[in-house]
Kinemage of the C-alpha trace (Angstrom):
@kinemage 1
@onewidth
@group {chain A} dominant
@subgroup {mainchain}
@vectorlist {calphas} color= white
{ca unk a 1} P 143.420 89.202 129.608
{ca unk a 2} L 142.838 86.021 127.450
{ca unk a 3} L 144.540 82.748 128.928
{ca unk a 4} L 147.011 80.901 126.429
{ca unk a 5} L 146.065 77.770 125.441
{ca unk a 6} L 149.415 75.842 126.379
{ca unk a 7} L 150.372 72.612 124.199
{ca unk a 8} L 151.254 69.491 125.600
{ca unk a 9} L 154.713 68.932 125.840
{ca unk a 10} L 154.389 66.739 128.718
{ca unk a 11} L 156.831 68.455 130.924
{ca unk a 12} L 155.453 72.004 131.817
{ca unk a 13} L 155.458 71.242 134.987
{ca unk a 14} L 158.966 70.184 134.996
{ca unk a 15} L 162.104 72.019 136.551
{ca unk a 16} L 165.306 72.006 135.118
{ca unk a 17} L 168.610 71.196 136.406
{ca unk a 18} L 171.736 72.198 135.898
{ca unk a 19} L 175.025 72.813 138.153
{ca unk a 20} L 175.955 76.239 136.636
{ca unk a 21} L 172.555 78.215 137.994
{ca unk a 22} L 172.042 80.748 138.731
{ca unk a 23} L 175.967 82.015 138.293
{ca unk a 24} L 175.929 81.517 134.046
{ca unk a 25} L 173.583 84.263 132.613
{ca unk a 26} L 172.552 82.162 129.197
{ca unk a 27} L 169.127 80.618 131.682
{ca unk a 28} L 166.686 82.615 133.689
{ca unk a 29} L 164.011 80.800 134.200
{ca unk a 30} L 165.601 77.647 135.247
{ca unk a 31} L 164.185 77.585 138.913
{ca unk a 32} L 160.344 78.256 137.485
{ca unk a 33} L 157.838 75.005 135.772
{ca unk a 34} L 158.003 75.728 131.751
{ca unk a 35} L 154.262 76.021 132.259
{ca unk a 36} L 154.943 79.193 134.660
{ca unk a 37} L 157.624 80.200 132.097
{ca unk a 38} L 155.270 80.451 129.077
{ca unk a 39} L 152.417 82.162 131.182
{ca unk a 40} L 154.705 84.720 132.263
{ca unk a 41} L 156.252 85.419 128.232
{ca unk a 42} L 152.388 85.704 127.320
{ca unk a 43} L 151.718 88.311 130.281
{ca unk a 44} L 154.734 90.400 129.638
{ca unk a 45} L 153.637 90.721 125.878
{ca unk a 46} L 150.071 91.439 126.543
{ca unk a 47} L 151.242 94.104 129.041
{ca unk a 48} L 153.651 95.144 126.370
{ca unk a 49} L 151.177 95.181 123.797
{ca unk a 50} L 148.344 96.976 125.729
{ca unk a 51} L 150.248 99.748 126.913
{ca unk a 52} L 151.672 100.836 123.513
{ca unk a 53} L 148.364 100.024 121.686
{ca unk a 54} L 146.702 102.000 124.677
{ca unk a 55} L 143.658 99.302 124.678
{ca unk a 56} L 142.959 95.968 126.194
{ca unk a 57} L 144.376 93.092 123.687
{ca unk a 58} L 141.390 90.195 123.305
{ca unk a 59} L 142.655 88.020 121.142
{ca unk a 60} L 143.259 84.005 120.657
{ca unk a 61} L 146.626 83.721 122.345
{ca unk a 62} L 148.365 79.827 122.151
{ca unk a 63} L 151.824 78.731 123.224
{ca unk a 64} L 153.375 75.950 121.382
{ca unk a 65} L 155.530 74.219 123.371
{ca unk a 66} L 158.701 72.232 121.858
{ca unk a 67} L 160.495 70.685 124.918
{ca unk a 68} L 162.132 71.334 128.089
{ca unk a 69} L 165.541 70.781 127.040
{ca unk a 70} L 168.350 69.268 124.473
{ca unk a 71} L 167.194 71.231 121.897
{ca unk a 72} L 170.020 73.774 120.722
{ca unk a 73} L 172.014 72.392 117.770
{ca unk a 74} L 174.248 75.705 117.717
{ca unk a 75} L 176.053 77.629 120.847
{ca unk a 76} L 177.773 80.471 121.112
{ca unk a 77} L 180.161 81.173 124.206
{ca unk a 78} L 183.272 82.597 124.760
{ca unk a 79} L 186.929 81.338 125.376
{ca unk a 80} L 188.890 82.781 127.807
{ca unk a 81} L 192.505 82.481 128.508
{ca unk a 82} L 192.699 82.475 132.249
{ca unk a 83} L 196.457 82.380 133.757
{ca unk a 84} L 197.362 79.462 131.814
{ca unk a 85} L 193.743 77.810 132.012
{ca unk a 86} L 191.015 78.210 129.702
{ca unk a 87} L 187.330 79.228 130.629
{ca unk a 88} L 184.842 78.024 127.953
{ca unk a 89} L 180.836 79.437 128.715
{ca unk a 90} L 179.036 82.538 128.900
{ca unk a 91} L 179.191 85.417 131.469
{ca unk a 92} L 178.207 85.521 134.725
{ca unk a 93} L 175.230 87.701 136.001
{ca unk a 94} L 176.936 89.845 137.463
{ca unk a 95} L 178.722 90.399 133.788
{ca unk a 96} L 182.670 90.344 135.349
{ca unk a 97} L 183.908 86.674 134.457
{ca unk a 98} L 183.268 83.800 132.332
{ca unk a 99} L 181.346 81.287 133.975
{ca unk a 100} L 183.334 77.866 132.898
{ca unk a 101} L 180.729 75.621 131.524
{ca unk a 102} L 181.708 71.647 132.075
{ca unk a 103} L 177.977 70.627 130.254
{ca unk a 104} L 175.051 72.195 128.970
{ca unk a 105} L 171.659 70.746 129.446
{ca unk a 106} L 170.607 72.947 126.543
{ca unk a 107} L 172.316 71.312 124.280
{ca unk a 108} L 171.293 69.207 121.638
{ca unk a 109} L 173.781 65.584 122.716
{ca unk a 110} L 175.365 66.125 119.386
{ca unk a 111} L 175.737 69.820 120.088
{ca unk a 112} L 177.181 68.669 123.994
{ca unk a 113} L 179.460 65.786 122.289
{ca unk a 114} L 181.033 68.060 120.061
{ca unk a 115} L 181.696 71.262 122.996
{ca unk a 116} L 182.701 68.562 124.934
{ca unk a 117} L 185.558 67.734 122.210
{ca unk a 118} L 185.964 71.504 121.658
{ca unk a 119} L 187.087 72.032 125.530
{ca unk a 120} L 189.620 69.331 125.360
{ca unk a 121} L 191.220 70.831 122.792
{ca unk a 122} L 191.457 74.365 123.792
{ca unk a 123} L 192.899 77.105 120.968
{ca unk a 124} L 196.285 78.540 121.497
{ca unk a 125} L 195.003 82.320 122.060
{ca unk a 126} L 196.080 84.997 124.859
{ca unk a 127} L 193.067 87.248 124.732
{ca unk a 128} L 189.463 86.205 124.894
{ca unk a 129} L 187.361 85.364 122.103
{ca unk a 130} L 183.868 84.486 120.804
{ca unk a 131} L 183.165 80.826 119.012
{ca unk a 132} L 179.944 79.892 117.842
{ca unk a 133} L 179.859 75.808 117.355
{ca unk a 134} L 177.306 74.181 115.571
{ca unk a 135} L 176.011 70.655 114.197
{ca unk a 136} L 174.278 69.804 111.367
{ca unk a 137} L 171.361 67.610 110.192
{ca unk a 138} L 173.701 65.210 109.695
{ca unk a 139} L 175.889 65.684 112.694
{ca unk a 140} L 178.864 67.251 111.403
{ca unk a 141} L 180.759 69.874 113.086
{ca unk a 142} L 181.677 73.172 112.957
{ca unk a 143} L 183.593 75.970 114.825
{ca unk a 144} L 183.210 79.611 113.835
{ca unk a 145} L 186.081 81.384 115.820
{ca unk a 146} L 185.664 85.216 116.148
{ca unk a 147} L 189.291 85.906 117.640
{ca unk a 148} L 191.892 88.734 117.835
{ca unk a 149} L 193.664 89.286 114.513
{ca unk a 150} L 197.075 88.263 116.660
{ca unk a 151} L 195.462 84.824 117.830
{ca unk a 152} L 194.216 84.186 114.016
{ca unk a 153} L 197.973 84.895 112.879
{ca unk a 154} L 199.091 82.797 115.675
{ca unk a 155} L 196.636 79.838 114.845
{ca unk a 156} L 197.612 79.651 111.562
{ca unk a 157} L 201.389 79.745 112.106
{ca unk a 158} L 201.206 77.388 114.631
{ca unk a 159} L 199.161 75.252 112.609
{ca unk a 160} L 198.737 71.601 115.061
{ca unk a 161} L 195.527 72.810 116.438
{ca unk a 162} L 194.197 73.217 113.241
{ca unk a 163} L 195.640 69.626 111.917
{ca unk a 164} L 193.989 68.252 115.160
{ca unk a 165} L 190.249 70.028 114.878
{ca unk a 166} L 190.655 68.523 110.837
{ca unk a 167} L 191.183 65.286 111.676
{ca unk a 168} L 188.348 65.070 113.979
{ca unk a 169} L 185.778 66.027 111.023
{ca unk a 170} L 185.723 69.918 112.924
{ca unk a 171} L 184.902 72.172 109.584
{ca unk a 172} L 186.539 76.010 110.698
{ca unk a 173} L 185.233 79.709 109.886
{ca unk a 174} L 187.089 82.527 111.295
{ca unk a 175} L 186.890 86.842 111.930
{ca unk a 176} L 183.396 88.104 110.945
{ca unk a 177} L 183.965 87.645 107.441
{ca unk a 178} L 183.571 83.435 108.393
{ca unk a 179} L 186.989 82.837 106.335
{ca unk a 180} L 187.800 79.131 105.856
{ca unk a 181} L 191.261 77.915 106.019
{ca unk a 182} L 193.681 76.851 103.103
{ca unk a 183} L 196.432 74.662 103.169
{ca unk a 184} L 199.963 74.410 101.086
{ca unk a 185} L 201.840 71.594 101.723
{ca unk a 186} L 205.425 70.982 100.419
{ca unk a 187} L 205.022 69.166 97.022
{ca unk a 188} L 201.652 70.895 96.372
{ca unk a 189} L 200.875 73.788 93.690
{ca unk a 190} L 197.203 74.144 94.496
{ca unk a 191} L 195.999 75.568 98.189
{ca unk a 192} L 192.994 73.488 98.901
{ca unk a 193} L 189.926 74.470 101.506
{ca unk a 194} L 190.020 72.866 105.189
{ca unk a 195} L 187.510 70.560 105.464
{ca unk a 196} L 186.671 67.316 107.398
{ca unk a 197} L 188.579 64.361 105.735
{ca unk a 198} L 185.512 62.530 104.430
{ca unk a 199} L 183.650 65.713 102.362
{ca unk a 200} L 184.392 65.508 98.559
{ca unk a 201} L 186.213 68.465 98.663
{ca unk a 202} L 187.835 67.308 101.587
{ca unk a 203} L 191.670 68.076 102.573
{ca unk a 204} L 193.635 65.087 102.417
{ca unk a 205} L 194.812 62.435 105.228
{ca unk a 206} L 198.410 63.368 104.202
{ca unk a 207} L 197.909 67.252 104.605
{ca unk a 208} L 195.340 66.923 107.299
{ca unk a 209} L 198.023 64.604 109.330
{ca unk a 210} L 201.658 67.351 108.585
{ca unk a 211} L 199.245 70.226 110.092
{ca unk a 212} L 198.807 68.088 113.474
{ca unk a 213} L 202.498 67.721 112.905
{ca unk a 214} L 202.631 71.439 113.064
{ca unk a 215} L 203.953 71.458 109.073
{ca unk a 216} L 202.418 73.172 105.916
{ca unk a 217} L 201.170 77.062 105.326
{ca unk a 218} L 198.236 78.047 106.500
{ca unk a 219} L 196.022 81.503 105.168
{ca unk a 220} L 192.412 82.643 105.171
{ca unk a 221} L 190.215 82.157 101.985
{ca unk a 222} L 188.927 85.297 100.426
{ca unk a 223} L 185.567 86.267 101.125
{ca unk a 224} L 184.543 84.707 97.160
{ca unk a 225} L 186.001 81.436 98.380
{ca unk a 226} L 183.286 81.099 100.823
{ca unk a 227} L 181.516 77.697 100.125
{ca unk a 228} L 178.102 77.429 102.296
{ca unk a 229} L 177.318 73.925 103.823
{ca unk a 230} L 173.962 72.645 105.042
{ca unk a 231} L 173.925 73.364 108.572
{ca unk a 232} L 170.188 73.919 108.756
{ca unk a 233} L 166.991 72.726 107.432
{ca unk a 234} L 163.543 73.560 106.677
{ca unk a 235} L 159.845 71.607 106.301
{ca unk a 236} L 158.586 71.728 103.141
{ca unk a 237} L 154.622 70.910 102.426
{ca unk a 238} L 152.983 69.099 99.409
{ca unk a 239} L 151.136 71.514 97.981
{ca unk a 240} L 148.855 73.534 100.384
{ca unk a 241} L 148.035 70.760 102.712
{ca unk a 242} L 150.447 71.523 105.839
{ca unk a 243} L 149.597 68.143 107.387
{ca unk a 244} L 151.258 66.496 104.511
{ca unk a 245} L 155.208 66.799 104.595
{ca unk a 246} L 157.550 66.120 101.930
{ca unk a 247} L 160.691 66.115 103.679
{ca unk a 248} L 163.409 68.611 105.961
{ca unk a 249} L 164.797 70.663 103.042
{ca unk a 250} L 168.639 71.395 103.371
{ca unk a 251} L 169.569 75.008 104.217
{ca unk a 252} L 172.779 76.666 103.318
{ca unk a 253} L 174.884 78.983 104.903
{ca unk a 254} L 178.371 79.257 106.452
{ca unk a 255} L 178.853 78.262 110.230
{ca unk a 256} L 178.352 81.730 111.483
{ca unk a 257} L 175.360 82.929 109.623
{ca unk a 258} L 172.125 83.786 112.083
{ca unk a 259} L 170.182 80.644 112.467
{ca unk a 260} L 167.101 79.672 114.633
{ca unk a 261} L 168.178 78.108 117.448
{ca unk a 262} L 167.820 74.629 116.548
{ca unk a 263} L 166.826 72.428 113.784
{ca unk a 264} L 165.206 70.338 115.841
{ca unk a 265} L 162.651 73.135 117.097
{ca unk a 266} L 162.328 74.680 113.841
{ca unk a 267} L 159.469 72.388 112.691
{ca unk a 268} L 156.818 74.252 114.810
{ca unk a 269} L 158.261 77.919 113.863
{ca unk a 270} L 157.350 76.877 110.303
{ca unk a 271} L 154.011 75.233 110.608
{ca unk a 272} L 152.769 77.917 112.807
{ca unk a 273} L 153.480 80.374 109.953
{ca unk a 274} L 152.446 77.952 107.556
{ca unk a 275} L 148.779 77.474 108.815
{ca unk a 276} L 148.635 81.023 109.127
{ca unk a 277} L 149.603 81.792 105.544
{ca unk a 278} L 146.790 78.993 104.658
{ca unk a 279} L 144.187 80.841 106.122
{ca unk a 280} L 145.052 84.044 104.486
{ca unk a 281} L 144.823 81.996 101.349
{ca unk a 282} L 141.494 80.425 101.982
{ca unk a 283} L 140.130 83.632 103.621
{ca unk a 284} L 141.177 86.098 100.948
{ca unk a 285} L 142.583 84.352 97.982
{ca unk a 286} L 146.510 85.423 99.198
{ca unk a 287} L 149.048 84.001 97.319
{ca unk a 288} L 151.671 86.302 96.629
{ca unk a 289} L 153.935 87.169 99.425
{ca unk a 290} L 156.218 89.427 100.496
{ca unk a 291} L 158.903 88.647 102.831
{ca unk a 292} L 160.970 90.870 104.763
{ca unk a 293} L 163.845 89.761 106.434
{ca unk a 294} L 164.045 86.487 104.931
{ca unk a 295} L 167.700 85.529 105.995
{ca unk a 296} L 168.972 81.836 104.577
{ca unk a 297} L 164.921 80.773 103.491
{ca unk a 298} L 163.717 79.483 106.995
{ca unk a 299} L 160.326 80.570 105.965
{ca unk a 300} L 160.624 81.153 102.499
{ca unk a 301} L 160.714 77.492 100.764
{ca unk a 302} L 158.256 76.317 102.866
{ca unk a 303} L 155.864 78.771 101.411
{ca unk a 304} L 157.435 77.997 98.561
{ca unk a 305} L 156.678 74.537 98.628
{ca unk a 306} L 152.746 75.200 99.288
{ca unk a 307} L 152.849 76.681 95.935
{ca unk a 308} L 152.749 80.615 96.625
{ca unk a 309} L 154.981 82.715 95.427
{ca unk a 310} L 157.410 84.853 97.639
{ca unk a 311} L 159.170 87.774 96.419
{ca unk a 312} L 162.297 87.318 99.205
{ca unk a 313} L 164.141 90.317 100.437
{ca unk a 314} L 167.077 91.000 103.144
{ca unk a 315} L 169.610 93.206 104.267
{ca unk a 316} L 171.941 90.637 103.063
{ca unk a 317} L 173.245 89.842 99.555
{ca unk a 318} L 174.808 86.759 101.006
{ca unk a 319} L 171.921 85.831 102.932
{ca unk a 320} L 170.079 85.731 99.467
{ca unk a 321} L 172.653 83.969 97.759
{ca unk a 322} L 172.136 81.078 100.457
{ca unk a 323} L 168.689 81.071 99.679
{ca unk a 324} L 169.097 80.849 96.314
{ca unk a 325} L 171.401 77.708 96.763
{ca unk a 326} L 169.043 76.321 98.692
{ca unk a 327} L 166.130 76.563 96.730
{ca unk a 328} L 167.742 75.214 93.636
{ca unk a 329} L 168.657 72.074 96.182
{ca unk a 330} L 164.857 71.865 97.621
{ca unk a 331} L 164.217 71.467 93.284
{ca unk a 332} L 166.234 68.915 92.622
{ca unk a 333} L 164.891 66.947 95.113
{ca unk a 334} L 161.588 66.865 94.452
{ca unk a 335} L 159.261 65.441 91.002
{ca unk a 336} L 159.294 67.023 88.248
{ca unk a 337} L 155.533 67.194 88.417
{ca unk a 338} L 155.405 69.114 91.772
{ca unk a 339} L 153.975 72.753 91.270
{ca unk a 340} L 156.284 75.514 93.907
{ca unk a 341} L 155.862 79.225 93.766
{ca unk a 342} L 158.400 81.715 92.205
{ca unk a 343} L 161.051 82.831 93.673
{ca unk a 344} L 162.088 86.468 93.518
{ca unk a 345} L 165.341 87.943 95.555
{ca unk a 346} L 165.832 91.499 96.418
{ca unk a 347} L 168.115 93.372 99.034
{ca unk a 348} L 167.296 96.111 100.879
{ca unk a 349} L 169.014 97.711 103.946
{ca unk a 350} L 167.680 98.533 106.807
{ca unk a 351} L 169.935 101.048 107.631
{ca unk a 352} L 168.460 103.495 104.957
{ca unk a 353} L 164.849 101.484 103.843
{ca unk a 354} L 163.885 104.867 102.421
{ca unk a 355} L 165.886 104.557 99.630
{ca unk a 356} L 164.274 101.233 98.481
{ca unk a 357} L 160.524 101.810 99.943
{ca unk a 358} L 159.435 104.631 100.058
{ca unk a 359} L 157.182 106.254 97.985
{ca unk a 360} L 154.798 103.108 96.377
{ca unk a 361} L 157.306 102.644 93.892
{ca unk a 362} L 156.677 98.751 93.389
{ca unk a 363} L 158.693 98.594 90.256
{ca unk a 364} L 161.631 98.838 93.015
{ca unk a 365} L 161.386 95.024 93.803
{ca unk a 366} L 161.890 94.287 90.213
{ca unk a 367} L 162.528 90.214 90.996
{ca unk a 368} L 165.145 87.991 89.281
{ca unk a 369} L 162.477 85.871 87.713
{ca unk a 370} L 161.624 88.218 84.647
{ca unk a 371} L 158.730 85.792 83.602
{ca unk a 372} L 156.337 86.647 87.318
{ca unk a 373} L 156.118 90.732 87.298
{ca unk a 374} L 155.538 91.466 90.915
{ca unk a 375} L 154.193 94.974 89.996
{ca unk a 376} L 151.076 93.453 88.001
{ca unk a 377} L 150.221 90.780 90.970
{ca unk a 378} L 150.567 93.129 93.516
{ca unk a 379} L 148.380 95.497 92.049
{ca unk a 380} L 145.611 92.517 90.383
{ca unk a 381} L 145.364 90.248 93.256
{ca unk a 382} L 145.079 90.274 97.034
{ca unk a 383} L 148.588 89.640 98.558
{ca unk a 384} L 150.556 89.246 102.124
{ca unk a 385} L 153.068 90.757 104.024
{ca unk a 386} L 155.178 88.208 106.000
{ca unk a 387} L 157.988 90.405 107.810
{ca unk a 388} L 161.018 88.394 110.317
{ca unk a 389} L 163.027 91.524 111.692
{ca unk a 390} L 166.116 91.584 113.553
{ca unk a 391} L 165.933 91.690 116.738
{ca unk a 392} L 165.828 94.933 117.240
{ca unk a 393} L 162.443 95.062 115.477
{ca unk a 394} L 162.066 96.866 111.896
{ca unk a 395} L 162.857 100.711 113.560
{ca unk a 396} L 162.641 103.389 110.164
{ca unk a 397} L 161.848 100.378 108.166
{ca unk a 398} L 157.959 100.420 109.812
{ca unk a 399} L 157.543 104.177 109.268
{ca unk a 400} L 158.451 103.684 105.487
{ca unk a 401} L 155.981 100.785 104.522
{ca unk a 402} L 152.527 102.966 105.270
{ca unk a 403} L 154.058 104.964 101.907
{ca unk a 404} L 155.352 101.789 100.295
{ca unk a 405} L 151.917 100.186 100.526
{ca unk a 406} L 149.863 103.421 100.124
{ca unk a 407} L 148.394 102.450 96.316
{ca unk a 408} L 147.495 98.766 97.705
{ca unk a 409} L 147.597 97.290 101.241
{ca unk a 410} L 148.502 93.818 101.617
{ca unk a 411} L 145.484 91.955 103.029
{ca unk a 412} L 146.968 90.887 105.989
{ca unk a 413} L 150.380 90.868 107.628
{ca unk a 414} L 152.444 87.989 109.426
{ca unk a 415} L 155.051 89.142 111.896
{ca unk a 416} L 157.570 86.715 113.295
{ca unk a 417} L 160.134 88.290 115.887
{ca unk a 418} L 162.488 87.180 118.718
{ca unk a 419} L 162.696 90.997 119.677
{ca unk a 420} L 161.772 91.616 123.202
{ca unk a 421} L 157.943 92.621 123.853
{ca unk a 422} L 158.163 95.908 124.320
{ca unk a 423} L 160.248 96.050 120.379
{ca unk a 424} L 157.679 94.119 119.067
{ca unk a 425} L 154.705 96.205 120.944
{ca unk a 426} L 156.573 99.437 119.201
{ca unk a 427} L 156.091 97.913 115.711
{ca unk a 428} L 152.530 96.424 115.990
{ca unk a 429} L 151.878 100.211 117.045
{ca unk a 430} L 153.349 101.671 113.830
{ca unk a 431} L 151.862 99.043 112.114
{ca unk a 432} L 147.936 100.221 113.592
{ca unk a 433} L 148.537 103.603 113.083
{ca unk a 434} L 150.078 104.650 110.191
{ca unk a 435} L 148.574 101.601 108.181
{ca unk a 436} L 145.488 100.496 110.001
{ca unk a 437} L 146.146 97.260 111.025
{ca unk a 438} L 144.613 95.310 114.211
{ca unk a 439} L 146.316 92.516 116.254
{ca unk a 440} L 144.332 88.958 115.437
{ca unk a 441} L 146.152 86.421 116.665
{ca unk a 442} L 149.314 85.697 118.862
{ca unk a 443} L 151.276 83.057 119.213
{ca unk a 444} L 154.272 81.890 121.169
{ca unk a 445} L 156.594 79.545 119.975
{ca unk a 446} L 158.435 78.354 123.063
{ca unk a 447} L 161.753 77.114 121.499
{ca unk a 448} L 163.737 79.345 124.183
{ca unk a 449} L 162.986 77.282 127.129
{ca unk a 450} L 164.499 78.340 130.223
{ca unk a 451} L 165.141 81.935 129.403
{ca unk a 452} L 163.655 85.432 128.978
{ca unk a 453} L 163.500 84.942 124.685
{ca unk a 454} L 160.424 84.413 123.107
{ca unk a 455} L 159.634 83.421 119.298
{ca unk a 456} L 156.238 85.156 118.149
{ca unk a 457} L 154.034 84.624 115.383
{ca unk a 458} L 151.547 87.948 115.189
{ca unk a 459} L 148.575 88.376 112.289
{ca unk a 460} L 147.686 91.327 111.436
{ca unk a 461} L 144.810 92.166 109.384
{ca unk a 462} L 142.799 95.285 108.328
């Protein structure tokens, strides 16, 4: 079994503190040295890996460290209304309470500043509920509340707590449809979208100040009055030279759309997967991708930005529609003279792939850009595969691309999961069998510290 080669981070032999282990179930790990940590994630894939490929994996393994700690710019935990007290954290082990978290050392100090406002401010709910929190680039704040359909009503009637998170610069999402808030205030014809008081679209000081006064209607937005916000970013490349940066690229989404982790860590998720995308280009002429499970464009513009195209697609419609937004941002930004791929967008489900796969019928990812035919690149040129599942791993989806590729194989194939190893041993399997592909690289991108999640970067070639 090959050794990892671990990165410095200067702390892997460091042990973390923190008052809440090991009751609070969100760390592990917390009484082991990162270095032990990362040795241990490597082992349990390998062993993953070797049993489900039924042969002994030899191949370069590396760990990329990112940090011990401080790292999380979003956090999801749950409130719970505790005879007249409120719990705000994650379960215990044991799975029967909420563990009441005063500070996390997780936490990004933006990302602690603004739970730290969040608990002294607690909602006016009686049953318990989910909230994801998050900060972005540029340290604003926002509070995704995934409560009872009673607490909702009740948080808009009584509206103070609502006036109160405004006027602090809190932006608000809430059910799983991430509904922002409207306001009507006496004297006003027009309901305008809750947002922080300094935005351009921002509710004003008067309205903002008769909600903390308890005054003015409140009601969700409909699901087409959803605005995204950059909450995330990306790193974009000049050209195909990866050591050369051209800035963090704005992503957009709402406040309770699947992220990484952090923006902070995100930097060596995307130049792992850059560099390998590089050397598929300089070792087979790749330059056309496709991307499965591309979610807001973590991946995506980056490759973008190195000039390949990506034909994008996801379970999502309004996933894509992020990505789109974001793309057209990551243009404007840049010269006029700097050459990017094309950019295609296509859903699929996952639920029923076989609908959209199956059968080598290429002409079903006819792209949005009707100049760049997919079909006739796919077919002329060498081109990748770079797939991102859920984390459940890509399940009928894997069985149905051995047919979806069987006129032309991609060259190689770059997996990125968070799934646990023995998911992601299950695909790679598929993947050998039914397609012929062999493991040549593995990487782990450490930006769970602490806990039992893992980030991998897998190439696959044939």
């Amino acid at each position: 079994m090959p050794f990892p080669e671990l990165a410095e981070t200067g702390e892997i032999m460091a042990v973390l503190e923190c008052e809440h282990f090991p009751a609070c179930s969100g760390c592990q790990y917390l009484d082991k040295p990162l270095e032990l940590q990362q040795v241990g994630k490597v082992k349990d894939a390998l062993s993953a890996l070797s049993a489900d490929l039924a042969e002994q994996i030899a191949v370069p393994v590396s760990v990329i460290g990112v940090g011990l700690s401080s790292l999380r710019t979003r956090f999801d935990f749950a409130v719970d209304p505790v005879r007249g007290t409120y719990r705000f954290g994650l379960w215990n082990k044991a799975k029967k309470e909420v563990v009441d978290i005063l500070s996390c050392p997780q936490l990004h100090p933006q990302l602690n500043s603004a739970f730290q406002e969040f608990r002294a401010f607690p909602p006016p709910i009686e049953k318990r509920g989910s909230v994801r929190i998050r900060v972005s680039p540029k340290g604003e704040k926002g509070a995704w509340l995934d409560f009872s359909n009673e607490d909702i009503d009740r948080l808009l009637k009584q509206n103070e707590w609502v006036g109160i998170l405004s006027q602090k610069g809190w932006r608000l999402e809430f059910g799983q449809r991430h509904k922002s808030v409207t306001v009507k205030t006496s004297g006003s014809n027009v309901c305008e979208s809750l947002k922080p008081e300094k935005n351009e679209d921002a509710l004003s000081l008067e309205d903002s100040r008769n909600l903390k006064q308890g005054e003015g209607n409140l009601r969700l937005g409909l699901s087409k009055e959803l605005k995204p916000h950059a909450w995330f970013e990306t790193t974009t490349f000049c050209s195909k030279a990866i050591s050369e940066t051209i800035m963090k690229s704005p992503l957009f989404s709402t406040i309770g759309t699947f992220t990484q982790p952090s923006w902070v860590t995100q930097d060596y998720l995307v130049k792992e997967v850059a560099g390998q995308v590089l050397h598929a280009n300089n070792e087979h002429e790749v330059s056309n991708w496709i991307e499965i499970g591309c979610g807001i464009g973590q991946l995506t513009i980056p490759l973008l930005s190195m000039g390949f195209n990506v034909l994008a697609t996801d379970s999502s419609e309004q996933a894509l529609s992020f990505l789109e937004r974001s793309f057209q941002e990551f243009k404007g930004r840049i010269s006029i003279q700097t050459e990017v791929g094309k950019l295609s967008l296509k859903k699929i489900d996952f639920r029923k792939p076989r609908s959209v796969l199956l059968g080598g019928q290429y002409k079903r990812f006819r792209p949005h850009e009707k100049s760049f035919n997919w079909q006739s690149a796919i077919e002329s040129k060498p081109f990748g595969v770079l797939i991102d599942p859920p984390r459940s791993g890509l399940g009928e989806l894997s069985l149905s691309l051995e047919k979806f590729f069987e006129e032309k194989l991609p060259k190689t194939i770059i997996y990125v999961c968070c799934s646990p190893a023995e998911v992601m041993a299950k695909d790679i399997k598929v993947l050998k069998e039914r397609c012929g592909y062999h493991l040549s690289k593995l990487t782990l991108v450490d930006q769970f510290p602490q806990t039992e999640h893992s980030e991998w970067v897998l190439q696959l070639v044939r």
